[in-house]
N, C-alpha and C positions, 0 to 999 in steps of 0.2 A: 590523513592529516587531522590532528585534535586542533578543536577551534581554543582560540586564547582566550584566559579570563583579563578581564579589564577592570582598575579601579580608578575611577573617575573623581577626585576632587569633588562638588559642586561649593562656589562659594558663598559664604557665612551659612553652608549648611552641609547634610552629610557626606556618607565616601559612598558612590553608586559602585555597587558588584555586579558586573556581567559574566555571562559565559555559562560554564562547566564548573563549580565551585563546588567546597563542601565545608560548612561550617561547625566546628567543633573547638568546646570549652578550654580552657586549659589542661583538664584532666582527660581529656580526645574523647568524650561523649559528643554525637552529633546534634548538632544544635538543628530542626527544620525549618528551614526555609519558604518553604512553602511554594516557592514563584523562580523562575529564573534569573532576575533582578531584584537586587535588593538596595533600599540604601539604610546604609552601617551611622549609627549613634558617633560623630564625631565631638561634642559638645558637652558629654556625660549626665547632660539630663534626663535624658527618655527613661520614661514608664517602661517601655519595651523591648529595654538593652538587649544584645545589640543592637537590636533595630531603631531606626528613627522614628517619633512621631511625632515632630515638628517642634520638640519647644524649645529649641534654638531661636526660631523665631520670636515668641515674645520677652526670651531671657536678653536678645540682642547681641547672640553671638557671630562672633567674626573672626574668619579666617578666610585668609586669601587660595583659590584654586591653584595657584601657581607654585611650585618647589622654593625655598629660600635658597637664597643668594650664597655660596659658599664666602666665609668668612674671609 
């Protein structure tokens, strides 16, 4: 049995990656990771795209954990 990857919301801040992933650009160069968890740049601020590093935070963004409401 392959363990599941997971992407976690976290709210007014990034998407946490768990599991067995493998991260690659549009053009399928792989991007490293470095760690088994990661959290993903939701906010398109970060210095570190994809990666987060935190300036969600002082920019004051906001988005909800939770899936939108179908219309």
């Amino acid at each position: 049995m392959s363990e599941v990857v997971t992407v976690t919301p976290c709210e007014d801040g990034p998407l946490l990656l768990r599991g067995p992933f493998e991260l690659l650009t549009q053009d399928g160069e792989r991007i490293e990771a470095g760690r088994a968890t990661v959290a993903l740049c939701r906010c398109g601020l970060s210095a570190a795209k994809p990666f987060c590093d935190g300036s969600h935070k002082p920019a004051g963004f906001r988005a909800t954990s939770e899936p939108d409401s179908p219309a």
